[in-house]
ROVOMAR-222748 format. One record per residue: x negated, y, z of N, C-alpha, C, CB in turn; residue in three letters. Coordinates in Angstrom, 3 decimals. Glycine has a CB too. Example, Ala and Ser with C-alpha at 12.3 -4.5 7.8 and 13.67 -1.06 7.14 Angstrom:
2
      n_xx      n_yy      n_zz     ca_xx     ca_yy     ca_zz      c_xx      c_yy      c_zz     cb_xx     cb_yy     cb_zz  residu
   -13.190    -5.690     7.800   -12.300    -4.500     7.800   -13.200    -3.300     7.800   -11.308    -4.473     9.046     ALA
   -12.850    -2.250     7.080   -13.670    -1.060     7.140   -12.900     0.030     7.870   -14.084    -0.598     5.725     SER
//
This chain:
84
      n_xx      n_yy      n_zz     ca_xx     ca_yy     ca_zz      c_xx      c_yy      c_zz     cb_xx     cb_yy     cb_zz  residu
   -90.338   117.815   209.516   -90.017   116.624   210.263   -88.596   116.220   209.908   -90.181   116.850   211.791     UNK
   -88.327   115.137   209.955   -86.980   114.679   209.091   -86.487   113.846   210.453   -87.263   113.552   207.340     UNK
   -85.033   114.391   211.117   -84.404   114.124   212.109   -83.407   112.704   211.187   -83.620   115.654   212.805     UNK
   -83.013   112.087   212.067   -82.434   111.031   212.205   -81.585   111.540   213.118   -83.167   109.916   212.484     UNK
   -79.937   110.873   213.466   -79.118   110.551   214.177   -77.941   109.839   213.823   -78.929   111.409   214.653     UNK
   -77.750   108.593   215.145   -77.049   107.700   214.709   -75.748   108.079   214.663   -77.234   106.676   215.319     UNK
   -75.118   108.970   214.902   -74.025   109.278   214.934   -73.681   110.661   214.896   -73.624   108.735   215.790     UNK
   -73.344   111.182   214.047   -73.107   113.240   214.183   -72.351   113.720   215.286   -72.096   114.058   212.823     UNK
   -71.181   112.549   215.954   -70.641   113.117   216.973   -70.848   112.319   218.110   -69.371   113.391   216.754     UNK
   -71.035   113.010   219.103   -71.507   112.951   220.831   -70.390   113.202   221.750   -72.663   114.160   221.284     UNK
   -70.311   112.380   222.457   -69.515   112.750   223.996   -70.628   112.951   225.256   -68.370   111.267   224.522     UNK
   -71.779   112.415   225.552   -71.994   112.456   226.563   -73.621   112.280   226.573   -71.132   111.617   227.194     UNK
   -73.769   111.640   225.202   -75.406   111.536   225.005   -75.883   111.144   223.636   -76.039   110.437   225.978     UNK
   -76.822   111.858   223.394   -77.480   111.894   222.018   -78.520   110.601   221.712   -78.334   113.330   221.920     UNK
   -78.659   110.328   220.506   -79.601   109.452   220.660   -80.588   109.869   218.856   -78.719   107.650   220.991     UNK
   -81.429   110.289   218.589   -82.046   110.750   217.358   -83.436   110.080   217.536   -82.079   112.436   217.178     UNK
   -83.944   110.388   216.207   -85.167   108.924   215.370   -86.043   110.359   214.731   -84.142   107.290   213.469     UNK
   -86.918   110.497   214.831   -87.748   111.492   214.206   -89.130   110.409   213.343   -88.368   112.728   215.641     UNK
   -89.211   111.152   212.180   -90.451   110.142   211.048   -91.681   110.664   212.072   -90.749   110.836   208.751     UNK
   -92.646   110.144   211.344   -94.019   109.919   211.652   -94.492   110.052   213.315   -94.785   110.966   210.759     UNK
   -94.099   109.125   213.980   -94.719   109.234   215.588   -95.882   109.316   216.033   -94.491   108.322   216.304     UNK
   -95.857   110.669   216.844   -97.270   110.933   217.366   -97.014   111.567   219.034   -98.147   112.191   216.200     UNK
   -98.584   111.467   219.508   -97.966   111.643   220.797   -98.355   113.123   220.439   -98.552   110.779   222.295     UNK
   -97.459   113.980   221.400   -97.515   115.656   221.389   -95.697   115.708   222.153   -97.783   116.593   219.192     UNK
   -95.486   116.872   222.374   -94.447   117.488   223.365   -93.428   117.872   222.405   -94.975   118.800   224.313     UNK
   -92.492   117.226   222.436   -91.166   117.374   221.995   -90.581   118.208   222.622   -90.460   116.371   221.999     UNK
   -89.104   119.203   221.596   -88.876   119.958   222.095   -87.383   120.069   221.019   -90.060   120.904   222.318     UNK
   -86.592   119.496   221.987   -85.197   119.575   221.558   -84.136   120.921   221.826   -84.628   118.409   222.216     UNK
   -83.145   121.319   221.113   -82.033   122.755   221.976   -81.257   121.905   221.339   -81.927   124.834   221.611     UNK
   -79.873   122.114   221.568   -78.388   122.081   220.986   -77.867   123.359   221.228   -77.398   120.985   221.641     UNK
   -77.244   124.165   220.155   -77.213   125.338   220.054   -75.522   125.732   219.496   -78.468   125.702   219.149     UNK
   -74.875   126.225   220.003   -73.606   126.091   220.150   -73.346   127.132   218.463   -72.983   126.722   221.936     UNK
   -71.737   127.228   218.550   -72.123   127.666   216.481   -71.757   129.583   217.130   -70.062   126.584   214.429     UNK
   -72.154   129.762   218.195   -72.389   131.134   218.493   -73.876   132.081   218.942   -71.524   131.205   219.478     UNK
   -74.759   130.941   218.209   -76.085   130.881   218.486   -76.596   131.062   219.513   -76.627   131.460   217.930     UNK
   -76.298   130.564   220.571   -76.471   130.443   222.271   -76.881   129.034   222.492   -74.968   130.751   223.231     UNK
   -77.904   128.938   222.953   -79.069   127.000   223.444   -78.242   127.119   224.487   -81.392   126.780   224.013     UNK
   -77.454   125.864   224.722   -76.676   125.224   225.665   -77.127   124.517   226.584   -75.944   124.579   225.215     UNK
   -78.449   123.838   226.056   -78.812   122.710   226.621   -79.919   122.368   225.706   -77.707   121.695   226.781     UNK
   -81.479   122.108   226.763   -83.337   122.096   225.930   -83.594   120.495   226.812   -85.036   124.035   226.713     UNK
   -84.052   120.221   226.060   -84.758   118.644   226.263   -86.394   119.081   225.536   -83.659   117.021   225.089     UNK
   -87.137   118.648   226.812   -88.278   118.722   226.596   -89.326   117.554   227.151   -88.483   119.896   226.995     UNK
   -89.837   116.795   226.407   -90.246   115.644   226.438   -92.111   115.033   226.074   -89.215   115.199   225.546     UNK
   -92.784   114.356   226.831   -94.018   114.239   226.206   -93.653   112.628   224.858   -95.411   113.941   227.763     UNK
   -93.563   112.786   223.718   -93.620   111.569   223.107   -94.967   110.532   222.977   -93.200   111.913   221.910     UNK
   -94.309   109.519   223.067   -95.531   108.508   223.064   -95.978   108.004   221.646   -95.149   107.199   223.924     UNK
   -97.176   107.492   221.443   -97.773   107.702   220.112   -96.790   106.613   218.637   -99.668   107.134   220.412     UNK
   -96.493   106.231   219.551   -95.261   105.066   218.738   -93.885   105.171   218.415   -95.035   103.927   219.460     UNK
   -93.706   106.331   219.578   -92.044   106.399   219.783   -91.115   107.766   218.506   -91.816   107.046   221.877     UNK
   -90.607   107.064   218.345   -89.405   107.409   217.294   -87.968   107.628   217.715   -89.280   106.311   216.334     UNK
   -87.875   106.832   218.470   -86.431   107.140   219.005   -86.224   107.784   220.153   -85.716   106.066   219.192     UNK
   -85.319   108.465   220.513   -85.075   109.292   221.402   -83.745   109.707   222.160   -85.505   110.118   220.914     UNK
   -83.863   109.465   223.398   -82.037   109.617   224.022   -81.964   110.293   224.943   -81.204   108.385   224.592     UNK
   -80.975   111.268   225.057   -81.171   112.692   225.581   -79.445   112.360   225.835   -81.903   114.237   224.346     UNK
   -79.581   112.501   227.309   -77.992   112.175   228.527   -78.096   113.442   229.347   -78.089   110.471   229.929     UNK
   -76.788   113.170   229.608   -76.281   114.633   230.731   -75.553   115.601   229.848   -77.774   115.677   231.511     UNK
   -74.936   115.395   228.779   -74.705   116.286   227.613   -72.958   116.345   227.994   -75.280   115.521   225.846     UNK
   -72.291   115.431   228.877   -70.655   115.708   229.372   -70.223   116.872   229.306   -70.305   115.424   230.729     UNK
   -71.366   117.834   230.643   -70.314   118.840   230.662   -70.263   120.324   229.553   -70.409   119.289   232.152     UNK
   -70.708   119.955   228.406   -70.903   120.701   227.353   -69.466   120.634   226.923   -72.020   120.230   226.371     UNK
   -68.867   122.023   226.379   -67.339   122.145   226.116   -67.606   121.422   224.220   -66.572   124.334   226.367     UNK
   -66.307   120.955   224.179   -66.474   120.465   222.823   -66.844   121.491   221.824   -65.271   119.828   222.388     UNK
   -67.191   120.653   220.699   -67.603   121.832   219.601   -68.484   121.196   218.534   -68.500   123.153   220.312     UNK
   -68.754   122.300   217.971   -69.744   121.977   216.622   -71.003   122.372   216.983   -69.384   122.777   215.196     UNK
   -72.298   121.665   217.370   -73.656   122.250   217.900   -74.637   121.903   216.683   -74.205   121.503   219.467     UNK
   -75.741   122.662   216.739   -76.679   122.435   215.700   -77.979   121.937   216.611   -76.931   123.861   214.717     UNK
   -78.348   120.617   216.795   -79.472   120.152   216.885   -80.961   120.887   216.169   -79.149   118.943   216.438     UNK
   -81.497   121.296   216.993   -83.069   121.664   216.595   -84.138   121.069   217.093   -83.415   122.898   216.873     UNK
   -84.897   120.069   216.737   -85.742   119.378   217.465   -87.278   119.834   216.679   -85.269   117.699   217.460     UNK
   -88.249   120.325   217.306   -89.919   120.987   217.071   -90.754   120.208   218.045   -90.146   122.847   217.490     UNK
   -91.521   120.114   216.978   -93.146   119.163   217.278   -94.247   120.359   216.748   -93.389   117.283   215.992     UNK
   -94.669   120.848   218.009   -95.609   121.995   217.394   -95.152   122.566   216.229   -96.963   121.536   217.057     UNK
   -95.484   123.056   214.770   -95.064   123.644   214.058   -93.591   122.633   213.042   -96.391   124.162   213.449     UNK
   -93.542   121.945   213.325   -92.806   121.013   212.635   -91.389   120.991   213.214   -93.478   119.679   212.690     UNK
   -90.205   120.980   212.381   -89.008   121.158   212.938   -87.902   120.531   211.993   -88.821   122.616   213.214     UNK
   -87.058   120.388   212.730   -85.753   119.461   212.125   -84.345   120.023   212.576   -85.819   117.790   212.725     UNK
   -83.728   120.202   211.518   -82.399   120.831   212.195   -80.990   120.200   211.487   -82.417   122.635   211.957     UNK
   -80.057   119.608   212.797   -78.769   118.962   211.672   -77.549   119.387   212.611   -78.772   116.862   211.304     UNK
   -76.279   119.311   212.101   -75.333   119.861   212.490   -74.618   118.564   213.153   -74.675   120.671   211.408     UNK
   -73.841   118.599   214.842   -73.210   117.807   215.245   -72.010   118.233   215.654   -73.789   117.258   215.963     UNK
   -71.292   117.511   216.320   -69.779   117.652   216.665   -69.573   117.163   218.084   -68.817   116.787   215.646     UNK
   -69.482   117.564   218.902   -68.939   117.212   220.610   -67.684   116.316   220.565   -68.408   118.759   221.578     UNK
   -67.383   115.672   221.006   -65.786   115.690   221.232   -65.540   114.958   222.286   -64.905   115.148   220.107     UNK
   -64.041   114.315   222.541   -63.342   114.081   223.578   -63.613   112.369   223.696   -61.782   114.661   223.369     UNK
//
């Protein structure tokens, strides 16, 4: 699965584009660079939907996180940046 995001760095909310839309249960982590899930977004996608925005992400301490987003066996992983 080939992740999209409009921007590598986040303050407060993510917003990512995943290819081929189908409906099935999304399943996002942000994973801090000490390999500890900070924070899981888990979502039913709709058969159309591609884009995706995932809020509440403030009180995460800044940093470098690695996005992992899985669709049943299918997975996407890209590196982001927190900041101020």
């Amino acid at each position: 699965m080939l992740v999209k995001i409009r921007s590598s760095v986040f303050i407060d909310r993510l917003t990512f584009e995943v290819d081929n839309p189908q409906k099935c249960l999304l399943k996002a982590v942000l994973i801090d660079d000490k390999g500890s899930v900070c924070s899981a977004l888990e979502t039913e996608a709709a058969y159309d939907q591609q884009i995706f925005n995932w809020g509440g992400l403030n009180d995460l301490p800044y940093g470098v996180y690695t996005l992992e987003v899985s669709r049943g066996a299918d997975e996407g992983k890209m590196k982001l940046v927190k900041r101020v």
